[in-house]
C-alpha positions in Angstrom: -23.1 -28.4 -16.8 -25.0 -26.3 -19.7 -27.7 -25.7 -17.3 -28.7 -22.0 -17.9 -29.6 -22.0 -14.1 -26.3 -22.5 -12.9 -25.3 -19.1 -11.7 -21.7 -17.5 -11.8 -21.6 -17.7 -8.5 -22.4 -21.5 -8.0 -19.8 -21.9 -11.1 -17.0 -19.9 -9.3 -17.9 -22.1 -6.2 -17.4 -25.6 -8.3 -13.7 -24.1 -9.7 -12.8 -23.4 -6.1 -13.9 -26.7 -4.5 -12.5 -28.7 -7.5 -9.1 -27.3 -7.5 -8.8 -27.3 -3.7 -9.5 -31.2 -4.4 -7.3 -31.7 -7.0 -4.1 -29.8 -5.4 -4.6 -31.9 -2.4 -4.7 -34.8 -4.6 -1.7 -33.7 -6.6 0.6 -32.4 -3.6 -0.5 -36.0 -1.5 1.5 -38.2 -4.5 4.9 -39.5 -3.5 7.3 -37.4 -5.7 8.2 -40.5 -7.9 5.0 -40.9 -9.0 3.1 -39.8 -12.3 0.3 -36.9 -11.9 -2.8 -38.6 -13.1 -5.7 -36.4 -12.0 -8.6 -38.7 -11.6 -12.0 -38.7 -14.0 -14.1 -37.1 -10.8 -11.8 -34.2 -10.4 -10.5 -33.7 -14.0 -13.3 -33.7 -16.3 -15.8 -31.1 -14.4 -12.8 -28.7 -13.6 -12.0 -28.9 -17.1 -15.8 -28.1 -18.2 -16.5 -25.5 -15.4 -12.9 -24.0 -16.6 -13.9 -23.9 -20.1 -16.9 -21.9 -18.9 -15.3 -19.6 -16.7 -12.4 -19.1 -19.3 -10.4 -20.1 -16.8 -7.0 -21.9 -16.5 -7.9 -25.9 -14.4 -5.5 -25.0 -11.5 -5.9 -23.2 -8.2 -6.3 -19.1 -8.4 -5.9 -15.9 -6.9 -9.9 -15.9 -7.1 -10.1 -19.3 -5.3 -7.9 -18.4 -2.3 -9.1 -15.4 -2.3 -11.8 -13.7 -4.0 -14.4 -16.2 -3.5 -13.0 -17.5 -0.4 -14.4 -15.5 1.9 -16.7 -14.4 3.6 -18.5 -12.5 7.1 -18.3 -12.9 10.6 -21.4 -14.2 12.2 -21.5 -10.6 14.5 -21.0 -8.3 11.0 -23.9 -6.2 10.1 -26.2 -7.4 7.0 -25.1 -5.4 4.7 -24.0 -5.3 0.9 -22.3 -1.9 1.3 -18.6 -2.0 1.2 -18.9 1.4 3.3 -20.6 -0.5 6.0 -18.0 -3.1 5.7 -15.3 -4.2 8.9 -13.0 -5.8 7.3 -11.8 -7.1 10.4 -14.8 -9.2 10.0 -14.2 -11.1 7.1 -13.3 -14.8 7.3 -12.2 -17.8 5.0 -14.3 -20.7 4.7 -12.2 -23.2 2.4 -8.8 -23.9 3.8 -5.8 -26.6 2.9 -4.3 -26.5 6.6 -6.4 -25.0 9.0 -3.4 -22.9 10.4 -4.0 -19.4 11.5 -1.4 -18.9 9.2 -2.9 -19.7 6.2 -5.9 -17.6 7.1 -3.9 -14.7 7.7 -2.0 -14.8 4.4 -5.7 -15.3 2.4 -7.4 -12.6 4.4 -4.4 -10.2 3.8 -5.3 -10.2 0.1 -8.9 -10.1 0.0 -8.8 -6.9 2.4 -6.3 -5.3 0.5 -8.5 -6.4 -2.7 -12.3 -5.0 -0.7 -10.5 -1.8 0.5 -9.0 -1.0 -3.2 -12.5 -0.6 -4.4 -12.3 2.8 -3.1 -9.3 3.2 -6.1 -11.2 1.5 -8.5 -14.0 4.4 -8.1 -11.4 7.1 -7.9 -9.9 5.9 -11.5 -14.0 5.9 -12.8 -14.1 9.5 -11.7 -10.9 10.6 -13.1 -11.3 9.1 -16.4 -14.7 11.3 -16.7 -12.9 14.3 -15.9 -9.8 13.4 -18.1 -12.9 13.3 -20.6 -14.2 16.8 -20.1 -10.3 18.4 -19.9 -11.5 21.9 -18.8 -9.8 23.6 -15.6 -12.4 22.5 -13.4 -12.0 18.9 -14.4 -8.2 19.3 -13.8 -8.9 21.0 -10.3 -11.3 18.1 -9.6 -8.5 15.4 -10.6 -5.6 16.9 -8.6 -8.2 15.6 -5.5 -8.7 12.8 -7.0 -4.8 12.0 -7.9 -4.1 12.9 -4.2 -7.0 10.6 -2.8 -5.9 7.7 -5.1 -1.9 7.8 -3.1 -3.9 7.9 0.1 -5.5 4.8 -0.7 -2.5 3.0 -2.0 -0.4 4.1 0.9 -3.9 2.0 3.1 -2.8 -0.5 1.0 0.3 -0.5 1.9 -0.3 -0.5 5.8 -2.8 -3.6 4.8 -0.1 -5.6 3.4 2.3 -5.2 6.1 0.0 -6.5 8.8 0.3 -9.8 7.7 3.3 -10.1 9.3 1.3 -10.0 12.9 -0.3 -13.5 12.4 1.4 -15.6 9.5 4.4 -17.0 10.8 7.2 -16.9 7.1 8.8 -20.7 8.1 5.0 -21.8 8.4 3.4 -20.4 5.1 6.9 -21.4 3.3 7.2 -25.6 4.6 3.3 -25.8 5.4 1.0 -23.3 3.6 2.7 -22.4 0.6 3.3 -26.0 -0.9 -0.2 -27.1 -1.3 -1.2 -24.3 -4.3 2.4 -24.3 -6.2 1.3 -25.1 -9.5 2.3 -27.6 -12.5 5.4 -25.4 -13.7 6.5 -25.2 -10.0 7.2 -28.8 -9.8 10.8 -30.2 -9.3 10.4 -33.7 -9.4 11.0 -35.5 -12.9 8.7 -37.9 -14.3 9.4 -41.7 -13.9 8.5 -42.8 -17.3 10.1 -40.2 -19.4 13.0 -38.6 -16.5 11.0 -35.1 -18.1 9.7 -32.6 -16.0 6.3 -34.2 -14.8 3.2 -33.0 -16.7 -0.5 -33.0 -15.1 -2.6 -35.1 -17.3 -6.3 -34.9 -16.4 -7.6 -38.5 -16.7 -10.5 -38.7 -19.5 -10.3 -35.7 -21.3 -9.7 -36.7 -24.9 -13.1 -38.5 -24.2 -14.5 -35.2 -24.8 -14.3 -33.4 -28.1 -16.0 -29.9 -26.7 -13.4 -29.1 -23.6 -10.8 -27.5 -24.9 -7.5 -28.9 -24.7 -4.5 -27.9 -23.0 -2.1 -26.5 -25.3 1.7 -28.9 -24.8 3.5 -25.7 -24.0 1.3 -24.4 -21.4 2.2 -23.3 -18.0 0.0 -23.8 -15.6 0.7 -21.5 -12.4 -0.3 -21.5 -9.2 -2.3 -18.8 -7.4 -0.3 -15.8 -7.0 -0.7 -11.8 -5.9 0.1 -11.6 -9.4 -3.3 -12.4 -10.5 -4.7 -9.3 -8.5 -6.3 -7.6 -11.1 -6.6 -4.0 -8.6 -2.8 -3.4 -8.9 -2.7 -4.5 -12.5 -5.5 -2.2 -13.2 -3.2 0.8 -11.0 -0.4 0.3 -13.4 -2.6 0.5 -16.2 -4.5 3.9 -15.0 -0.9 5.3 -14.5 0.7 4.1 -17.5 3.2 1.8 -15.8 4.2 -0.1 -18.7 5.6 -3.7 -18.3 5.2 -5.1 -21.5 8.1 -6.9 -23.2 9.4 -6.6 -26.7 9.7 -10.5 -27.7 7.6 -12.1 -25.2 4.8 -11.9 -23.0 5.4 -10.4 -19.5 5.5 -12.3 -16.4 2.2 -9.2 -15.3 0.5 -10.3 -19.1 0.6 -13.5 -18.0 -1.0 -13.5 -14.9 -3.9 -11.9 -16.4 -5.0 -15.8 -18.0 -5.6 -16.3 -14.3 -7.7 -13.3 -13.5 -11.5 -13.6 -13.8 -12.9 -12.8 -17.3 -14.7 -9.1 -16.3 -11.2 -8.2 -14.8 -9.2 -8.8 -17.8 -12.1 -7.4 -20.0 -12.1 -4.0 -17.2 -8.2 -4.3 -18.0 -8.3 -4.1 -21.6 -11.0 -1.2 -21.7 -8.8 0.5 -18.9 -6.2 0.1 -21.4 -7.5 0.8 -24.5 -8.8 4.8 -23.6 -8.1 6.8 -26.1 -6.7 9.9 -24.0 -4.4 8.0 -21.0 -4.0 10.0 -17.3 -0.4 10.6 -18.3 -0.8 11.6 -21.5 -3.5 14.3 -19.8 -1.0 15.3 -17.0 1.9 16.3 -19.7 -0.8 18.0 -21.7 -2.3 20.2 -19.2 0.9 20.9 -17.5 2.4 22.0 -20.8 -0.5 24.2 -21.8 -1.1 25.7 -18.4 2.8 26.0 -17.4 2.4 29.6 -16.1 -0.7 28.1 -14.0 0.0 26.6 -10.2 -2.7 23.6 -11.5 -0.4 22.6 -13.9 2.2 21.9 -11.6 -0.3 20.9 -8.8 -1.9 18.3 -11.0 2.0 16.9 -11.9 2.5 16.3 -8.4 -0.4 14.5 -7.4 0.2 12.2 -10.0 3.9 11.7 -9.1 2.8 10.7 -5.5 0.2 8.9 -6.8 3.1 6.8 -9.0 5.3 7.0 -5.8 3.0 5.7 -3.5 2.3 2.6 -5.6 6.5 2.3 -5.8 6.4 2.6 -2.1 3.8 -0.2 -1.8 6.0 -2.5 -4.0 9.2 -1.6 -1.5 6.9 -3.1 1.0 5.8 -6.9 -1.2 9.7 -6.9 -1.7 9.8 -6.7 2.5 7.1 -9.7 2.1 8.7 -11.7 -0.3 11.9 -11.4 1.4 10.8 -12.5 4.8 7.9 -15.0 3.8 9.7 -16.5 0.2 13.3 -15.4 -0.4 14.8 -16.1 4.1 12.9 -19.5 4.1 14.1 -20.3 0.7 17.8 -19.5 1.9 17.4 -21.6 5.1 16.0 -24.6 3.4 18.9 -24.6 1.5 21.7 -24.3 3.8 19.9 -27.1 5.5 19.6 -28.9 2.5 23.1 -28.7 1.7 24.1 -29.4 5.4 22.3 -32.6 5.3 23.9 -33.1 2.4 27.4 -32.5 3.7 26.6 -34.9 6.3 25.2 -37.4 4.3 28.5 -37.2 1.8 30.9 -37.2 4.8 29.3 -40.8 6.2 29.5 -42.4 2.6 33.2 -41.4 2.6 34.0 -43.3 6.0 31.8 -46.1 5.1 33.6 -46.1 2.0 37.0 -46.2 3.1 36.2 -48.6 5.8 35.1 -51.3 3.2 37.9 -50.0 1.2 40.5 -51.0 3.9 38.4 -54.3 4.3 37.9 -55.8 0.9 40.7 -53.8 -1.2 38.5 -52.0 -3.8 39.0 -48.6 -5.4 36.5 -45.6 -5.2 36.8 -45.0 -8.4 38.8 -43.1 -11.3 41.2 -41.5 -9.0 39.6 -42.5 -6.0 36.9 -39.3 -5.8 32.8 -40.2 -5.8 30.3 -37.7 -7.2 29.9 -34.0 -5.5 26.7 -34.2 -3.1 26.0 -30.7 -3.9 25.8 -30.9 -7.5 22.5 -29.7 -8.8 21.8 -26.9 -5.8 21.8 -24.0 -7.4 20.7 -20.6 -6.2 18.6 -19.8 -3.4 15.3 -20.2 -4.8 14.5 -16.7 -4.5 16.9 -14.9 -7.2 13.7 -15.2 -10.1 11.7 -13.1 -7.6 14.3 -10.7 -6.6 14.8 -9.7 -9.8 11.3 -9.7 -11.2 10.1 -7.2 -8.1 12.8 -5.0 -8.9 11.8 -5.1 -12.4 8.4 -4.1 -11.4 9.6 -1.6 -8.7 12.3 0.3 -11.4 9.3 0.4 -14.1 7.4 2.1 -11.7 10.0 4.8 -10.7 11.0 5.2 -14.1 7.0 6.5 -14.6 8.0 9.5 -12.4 7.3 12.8 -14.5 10.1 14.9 -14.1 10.6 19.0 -14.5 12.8 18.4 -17.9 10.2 16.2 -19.5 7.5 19.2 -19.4 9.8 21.4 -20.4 10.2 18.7 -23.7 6.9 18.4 -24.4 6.5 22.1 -24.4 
């Protein structure tokens, strides 16, 4: 494993392959059984993690960053201009559904087509650098560009409704790459929430252990480091006061150039808004002042407008199915209860035996709470309202003035 000529690439490969394996293992045990992840799966995921500075569970980069790749008819080409990404394909898969393939190749276009912001936010910042007229001229373009191509992102994410199928990915996909904190099922031994313990690891004093209060997630659009890296160029700030944020989070998941591009995206010393209020203020009697204020409010609206449409998503592929598995749930339930009742009574009337204190037996619906989707519905509005709230308005430059 400390073979210098292991390459990044052969690396990322091992992570994928490895936690394919072990979610497959892990989402195959009978729900009354302890998570022991064998010695073949757990102790190379936990040294190729440790060199990846990655988390040992399934990732946005496994499903989709590294999971795909082209079409036997696409041109050979490394150029992401010469690039169809209708000809992009998976190659590791849990079901095999078209399904599933949809939902992967959804994110990686969306992720291959947002290069073109990632280069837009290079050339802004250089022109944020230089600050004369012509630099703000130059960035109004840019600024106007940039909502173009999150409003193609946009358009990306919807189609993904033509070929993934939202009781599919919820019952069939979806399962298979929920992650240790997702699990409902209590352990055995202890009747605690059911930890994954990697078999052999405390035979090895250089992998780092995992820390008793971790959290280890699934893969998630939350670990896309492009719209983490939009917020950040236009100072959408979800940072909480006594706790790390749900988006701060996610970034442990990310690969470790993204979150080192995040924290130097972060960490310039003169931000895009911070320009825009600047140059509006000092050039208020100038059209660019108020030309360059716009762009960046459609910029801000148009990345608002593509979180309207992941609420859509999440709503129809997370939040309906979540809703109908319940109802069914509780119908069963219902029916379930009903049958115990008459059986009940029946061998009451035989055998002269009471039900209980006052004759009741436990509520069949105790412990079904919520829809499963309430978290998320509040979290995306979160996110949506944070981006809003970024929106520069006419009394603000007057403020700064």
């Amino acid at each position: 494993m400390n073979d210098p000529e292991t390459s990044t690439e052969h690396l990322r490969r091992a992570h994928l392959v490895l936690t394919f394996l072990m979610h497959f293992y892990v989402h195959t045990l009978p729900p009354t059984c302890s998570i022991v992840i064998p010695r073949p799966i757990s102790i190379p995921l936990l040294q190729v993690a440790k060199i990846l500075d990655l988390p040992p569970v399934i990732t946005f980069s496994d499903t989709v960053l590294y999971n795909w790749n082209l079409g036997e008819n696409s041109p050979d080409s490394d150029s992401l201009k010469s690039l169809n990404l209708s000809d992009i394909q998976c190659h590791t898969l849990f079901t095999n559904t078209r399904d599933e393939i949809a939902f992967y190749l959804c994110s990686a276009r969306i992720e291959l087509h947002g290069v073109q912001a990632l280069n837009i936010m290079r050339s802004s910042m250089d022109e944020i650098f230089v600050g004369d007229s012509l630099a703000i001229t130059r960035l109004i373009t840019y600024l106007t560009s940039l909502a173009t191509v999150i409003d193609e992102l946009k358009l990306l994410l919807l189609e993904v409704r033509k070929e993934c199928d939202p009781e599919i990915y919820y019952n069939v996909v979806r399962p298979w790459f929920r992650g240790e904190d997702s699990d409902t099922y209590l352990d055995p031994g202890s009747g605690k929430k059911r930890r994954w313990i990697f078999e052999g690891a405390g035979d090895y004093t250089d992998l780092n252990m995992l820390p008793p209060d971790r959290e280890l997630s699934g893969a998630s659009a939350g670990q896309s480091s492009l719209i983490h890296a939009l917020d950040v160029f236009l100072g959408v700030n979800h940072e909480q006061p006594n706790a790390p944020s749900f988006m701060k989070r996610m970034q442990r998941y990310m690969p470790r150039q993204h979150r080192r591009f995040l924290d130097h995206l972060g960490k310039n010393p003169r931000s895009l808004r911070e320009f825009v209020l600047s140059a509006s203020s000092r050039d208020s009697n100038d059209d660019r002042g108020l030309a360059l204020k716009d762009a960046y409010n459609k910029a801000v609206m148009s990345l608002k407008e593509f979180r309207d449409s992941h609420m859509i998503i999440a709503a129809l592929y997370i939040i309906g199915p979540a809703r109908r598995a319940a109802e069914a749930a509780a119908a069963s339930l219902v029916k379930v209860a009903a049958v115990q009742v008459e059986a009940r009574a029946e061998l009451n009337s035989l055998v002269n035996v009471q039900t209980g204190p006052g004759g009741t037996m436990p509520d069949p619906l105790n412990g079904i709470t919520g829809t499963g989707g309430t978290d998320l519905v509040q979290f995306l509005k979160g996110v949506r309202n944070r981006t809003v709230r970024n929106l520069l308005p006419d009394e603000e430059y007057v403020q700064s003035c």
